[in-house]
N, C-alpha and C positions, 0 to 999 in steps of 0.2 A: 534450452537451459535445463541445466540436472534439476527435478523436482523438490532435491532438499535443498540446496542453494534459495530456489525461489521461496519453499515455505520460509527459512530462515530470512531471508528481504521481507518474506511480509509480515514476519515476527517486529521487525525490525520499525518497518512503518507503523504499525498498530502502539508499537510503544509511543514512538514519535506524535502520530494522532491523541494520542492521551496525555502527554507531557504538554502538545501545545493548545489543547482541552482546558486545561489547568491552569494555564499559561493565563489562554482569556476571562477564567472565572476568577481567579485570584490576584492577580498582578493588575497595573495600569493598562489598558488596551493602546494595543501598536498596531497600525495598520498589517506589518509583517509578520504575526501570530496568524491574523487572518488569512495572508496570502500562505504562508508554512502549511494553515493546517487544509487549505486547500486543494495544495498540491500533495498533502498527504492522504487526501480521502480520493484523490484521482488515481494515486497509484495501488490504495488499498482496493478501489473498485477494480482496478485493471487487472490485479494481484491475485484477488478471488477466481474471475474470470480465470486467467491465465492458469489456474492451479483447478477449480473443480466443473467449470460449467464449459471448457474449451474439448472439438469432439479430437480426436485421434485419428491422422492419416492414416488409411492400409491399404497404403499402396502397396504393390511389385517393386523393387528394385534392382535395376536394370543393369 
């Protein structure tokens, strides 16, 4: 995946995570904020991973 694509997903998550942040501190609690923002902080951990701490193949190509 192109690296600005991903950073822009994980612009994209991070908002999401803060929206449904907000979501549980101000509004009624829905089970489904919980599950949203869970799935948002898995993709934002993956996200991070995948964009500064993943190493770089150097291989040959053959």
């Amino acid at each position: 995946m192109n690296r600005i694509l991903a950073f822009i997903l994980l612009l994209v998550i991070t908002f999401n995570t803060i929206r449904y942040v907000s979501y549980i501190i101000n509004g009624p609690i829905a089970a489904y904020y919980f599950v949203m923002l869970a799935i948002n902080l898995a993709g934002l951990g993956l996200g991070i991973y995948y964009l500064f701490f993943q190493k770089r193949k150097r291989g040959r190509r053959s």
